[in-house]
Biotite code that builds the C-alpha atoms (Angstrom):
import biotite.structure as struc

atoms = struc.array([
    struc.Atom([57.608, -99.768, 55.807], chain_id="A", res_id=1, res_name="UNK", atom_name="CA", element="C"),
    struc.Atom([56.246, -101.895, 58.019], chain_id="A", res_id=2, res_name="UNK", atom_name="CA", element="C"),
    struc.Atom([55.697, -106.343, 58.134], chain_id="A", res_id=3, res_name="UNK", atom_name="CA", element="C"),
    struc.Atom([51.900, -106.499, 57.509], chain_id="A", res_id=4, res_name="UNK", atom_name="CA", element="C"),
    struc.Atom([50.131, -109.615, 57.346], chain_id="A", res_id=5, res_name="UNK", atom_name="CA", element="C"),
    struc.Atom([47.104, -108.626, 54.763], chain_id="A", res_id=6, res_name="UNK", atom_name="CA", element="C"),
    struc.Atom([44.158, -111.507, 56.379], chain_id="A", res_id=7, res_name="UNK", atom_name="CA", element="C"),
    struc.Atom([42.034, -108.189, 57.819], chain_id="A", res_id=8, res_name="UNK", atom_name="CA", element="C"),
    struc.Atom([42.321, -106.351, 54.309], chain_id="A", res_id=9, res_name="UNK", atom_name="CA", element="C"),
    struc.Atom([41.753, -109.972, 52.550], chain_id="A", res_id=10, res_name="UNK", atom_name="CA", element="C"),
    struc.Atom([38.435, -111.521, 54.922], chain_id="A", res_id=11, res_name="UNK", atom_name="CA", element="C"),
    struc.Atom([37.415, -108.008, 54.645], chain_id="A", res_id=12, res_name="UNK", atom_name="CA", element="C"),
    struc.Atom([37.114, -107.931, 50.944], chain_id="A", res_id=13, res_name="UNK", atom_name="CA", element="C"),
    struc.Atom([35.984, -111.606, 50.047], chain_id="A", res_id=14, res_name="UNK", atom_name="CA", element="C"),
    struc.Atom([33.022, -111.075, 53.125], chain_id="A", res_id=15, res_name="UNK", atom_name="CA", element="C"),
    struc.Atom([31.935, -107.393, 52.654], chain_id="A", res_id=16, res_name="UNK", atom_name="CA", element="C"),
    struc.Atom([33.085, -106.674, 56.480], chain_id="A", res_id=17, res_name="UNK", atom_name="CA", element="C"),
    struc.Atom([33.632, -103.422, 56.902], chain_id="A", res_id=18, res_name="UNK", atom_name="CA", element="C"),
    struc.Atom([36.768, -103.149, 59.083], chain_id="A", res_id=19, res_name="UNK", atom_name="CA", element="C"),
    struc.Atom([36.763, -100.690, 62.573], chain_id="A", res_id=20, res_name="UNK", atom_name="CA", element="C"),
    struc.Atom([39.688, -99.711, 64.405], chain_id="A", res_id=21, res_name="UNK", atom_name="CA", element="C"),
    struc.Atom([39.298, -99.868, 67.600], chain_id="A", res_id=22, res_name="UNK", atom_name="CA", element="C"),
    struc.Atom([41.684, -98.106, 70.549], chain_id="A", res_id=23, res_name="UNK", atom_name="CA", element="C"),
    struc.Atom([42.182, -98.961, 74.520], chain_id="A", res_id=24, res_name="UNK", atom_name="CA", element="C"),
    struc.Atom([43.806, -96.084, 76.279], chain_id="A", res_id=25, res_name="UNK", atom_name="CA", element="C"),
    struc.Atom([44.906, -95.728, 79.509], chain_id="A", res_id=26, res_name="UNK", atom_name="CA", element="C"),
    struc.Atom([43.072, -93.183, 82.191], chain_id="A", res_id=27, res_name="UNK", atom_name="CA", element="C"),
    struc.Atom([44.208, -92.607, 85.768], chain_id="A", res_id=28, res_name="UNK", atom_name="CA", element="C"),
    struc.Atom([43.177, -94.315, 88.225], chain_id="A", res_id=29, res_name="UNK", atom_name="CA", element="C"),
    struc.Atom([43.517, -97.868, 86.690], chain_id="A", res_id=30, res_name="UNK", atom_name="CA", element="C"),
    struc.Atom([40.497, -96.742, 84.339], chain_id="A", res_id=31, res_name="UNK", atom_name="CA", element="C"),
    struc.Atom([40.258, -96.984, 80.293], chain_id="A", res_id=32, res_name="UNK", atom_name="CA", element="C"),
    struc.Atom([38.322, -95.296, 77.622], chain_id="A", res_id=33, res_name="UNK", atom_name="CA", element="C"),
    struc.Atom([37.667, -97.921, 74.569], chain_id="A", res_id=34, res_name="UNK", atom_name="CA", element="C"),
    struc.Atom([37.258, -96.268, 71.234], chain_id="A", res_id=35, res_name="UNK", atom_name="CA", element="C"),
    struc.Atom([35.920, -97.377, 68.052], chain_id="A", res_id=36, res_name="UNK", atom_name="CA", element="C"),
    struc.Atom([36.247, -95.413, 65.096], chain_id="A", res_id=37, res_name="UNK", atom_name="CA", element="C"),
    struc.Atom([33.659, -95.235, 62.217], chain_id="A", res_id=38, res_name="UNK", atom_name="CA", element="C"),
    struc.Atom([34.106, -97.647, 59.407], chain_id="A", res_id=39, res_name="UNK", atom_name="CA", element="C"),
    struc.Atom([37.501, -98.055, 57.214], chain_id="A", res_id=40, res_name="UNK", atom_name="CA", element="C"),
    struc.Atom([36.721, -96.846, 53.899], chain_id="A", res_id=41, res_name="UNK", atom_name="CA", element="C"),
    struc.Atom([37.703, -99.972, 51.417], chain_id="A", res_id=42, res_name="UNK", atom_name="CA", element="C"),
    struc.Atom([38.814, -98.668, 47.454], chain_id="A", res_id=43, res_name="UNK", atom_name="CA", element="C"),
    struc.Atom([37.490, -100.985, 45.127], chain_id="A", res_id=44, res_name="UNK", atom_name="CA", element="C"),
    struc.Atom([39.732, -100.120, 42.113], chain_id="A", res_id=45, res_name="UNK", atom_name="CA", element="C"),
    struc.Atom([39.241, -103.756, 40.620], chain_id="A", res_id=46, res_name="UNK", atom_name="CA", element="C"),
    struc.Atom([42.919, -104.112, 40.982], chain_id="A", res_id=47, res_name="UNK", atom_name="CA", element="C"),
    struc.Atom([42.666, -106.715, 44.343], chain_id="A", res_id=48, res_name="UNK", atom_name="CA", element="C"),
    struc.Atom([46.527, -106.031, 45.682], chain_id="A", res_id=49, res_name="UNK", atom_name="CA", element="C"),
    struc.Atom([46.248, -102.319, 45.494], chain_id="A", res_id=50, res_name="UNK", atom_name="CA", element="C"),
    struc.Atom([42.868, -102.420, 47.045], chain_id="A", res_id=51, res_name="UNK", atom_name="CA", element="C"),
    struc.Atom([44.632, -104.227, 49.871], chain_id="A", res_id=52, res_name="UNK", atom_name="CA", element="C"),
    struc.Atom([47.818, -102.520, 50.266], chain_id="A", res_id=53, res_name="UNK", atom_name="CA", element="C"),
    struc.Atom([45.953, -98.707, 50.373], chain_id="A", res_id=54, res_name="UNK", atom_name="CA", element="C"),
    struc.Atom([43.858, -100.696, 53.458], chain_id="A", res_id=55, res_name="UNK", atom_name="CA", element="C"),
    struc.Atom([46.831, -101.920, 55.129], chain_id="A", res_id=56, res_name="UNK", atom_name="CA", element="C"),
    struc.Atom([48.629, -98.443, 54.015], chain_id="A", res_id=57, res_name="UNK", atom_name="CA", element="C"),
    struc.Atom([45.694, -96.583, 55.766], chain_id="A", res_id=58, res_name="UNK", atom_name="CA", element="C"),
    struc.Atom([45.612, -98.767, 59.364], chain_id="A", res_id=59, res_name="UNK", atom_name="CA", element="C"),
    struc.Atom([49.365, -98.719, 59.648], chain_id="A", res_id=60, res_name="UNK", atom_name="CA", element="C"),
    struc.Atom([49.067, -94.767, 58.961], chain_id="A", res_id=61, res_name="UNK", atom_name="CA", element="C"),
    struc.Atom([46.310, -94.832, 62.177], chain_id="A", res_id=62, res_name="UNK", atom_name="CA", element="C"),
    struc.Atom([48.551, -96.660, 64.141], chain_id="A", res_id=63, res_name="UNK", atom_name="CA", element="C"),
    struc.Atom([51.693, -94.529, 63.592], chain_id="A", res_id=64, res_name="UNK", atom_name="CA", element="C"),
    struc.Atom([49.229, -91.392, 64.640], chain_id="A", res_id=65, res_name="UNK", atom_name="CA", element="C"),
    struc.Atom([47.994, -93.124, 67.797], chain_id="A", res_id=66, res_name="UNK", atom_name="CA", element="C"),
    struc.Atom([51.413, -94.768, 68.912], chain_id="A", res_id=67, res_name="UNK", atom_name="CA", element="C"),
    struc.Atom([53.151, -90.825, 68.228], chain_id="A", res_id=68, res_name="UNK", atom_name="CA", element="C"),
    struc.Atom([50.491, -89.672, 70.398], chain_id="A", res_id=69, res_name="UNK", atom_name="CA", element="C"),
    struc.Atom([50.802, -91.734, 73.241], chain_id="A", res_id=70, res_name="UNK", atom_name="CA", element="C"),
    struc.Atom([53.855, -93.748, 72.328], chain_id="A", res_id=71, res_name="UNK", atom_name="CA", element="C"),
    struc.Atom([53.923, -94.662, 76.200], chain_id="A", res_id=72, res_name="UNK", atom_name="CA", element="C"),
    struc.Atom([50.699, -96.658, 75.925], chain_id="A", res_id=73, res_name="UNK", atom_name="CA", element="C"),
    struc.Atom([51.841, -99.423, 73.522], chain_id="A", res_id=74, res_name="UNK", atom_name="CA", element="C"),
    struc.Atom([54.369, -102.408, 73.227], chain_id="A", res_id=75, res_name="UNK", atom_name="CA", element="C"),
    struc.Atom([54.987, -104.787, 70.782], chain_id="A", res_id=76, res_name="UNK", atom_name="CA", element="C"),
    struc.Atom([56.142, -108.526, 71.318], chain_id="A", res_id=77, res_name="UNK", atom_name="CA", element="C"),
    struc.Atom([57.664, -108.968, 68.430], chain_id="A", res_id=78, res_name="UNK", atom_name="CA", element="C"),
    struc.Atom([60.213, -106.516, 66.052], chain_id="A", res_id=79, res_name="UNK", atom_name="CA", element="C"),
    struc.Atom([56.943, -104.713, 63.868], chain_id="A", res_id=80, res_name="UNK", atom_name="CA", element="C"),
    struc.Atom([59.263, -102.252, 62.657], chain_id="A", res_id=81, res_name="UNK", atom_name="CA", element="C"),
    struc.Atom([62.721, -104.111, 61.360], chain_id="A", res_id=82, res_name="UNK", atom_name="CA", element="C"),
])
């Protein structure tokens, strides 16, 4: 499992943001194609923490697909994955 701060899940709950992932690749020619994805679906169980950990459970899942998909295109500054 991945370190996950939880402030996206949390603003996103106590506003009624919806959250969208959103994904820069790289094209030839120095180019990029910018992708947003439709709206995060958000549980509301009425138990807060597992609302919030199935959010964060879901983005980290999207991220995992994008970064084994083009694992080339992204870098991380600090250890993500201890």
């Amino acid at each position: 499992m991945t370190m996950t701060a939880p402030a996206v899940a949390e603003i996103a709950y106590r506003t009624g943001v919806p959250i969208y992932l959103m994904r820069t690749d790289r094209l030839e020619n120095g180019k990029f194609r910018f992708t947003i994805y439709p709206k995060l679906s958000m549980p509301d169980t009425g138990d807060h923490d597992a609302d919030v950990y199935s959010v964060l459970k879901s983005i980290n899942g999207i991220y995992e697909d994008w970064i084994t998909e083009r694992p080339d295109h992204w870098f991380w500054v600090h250890n993500r994955w201890p």
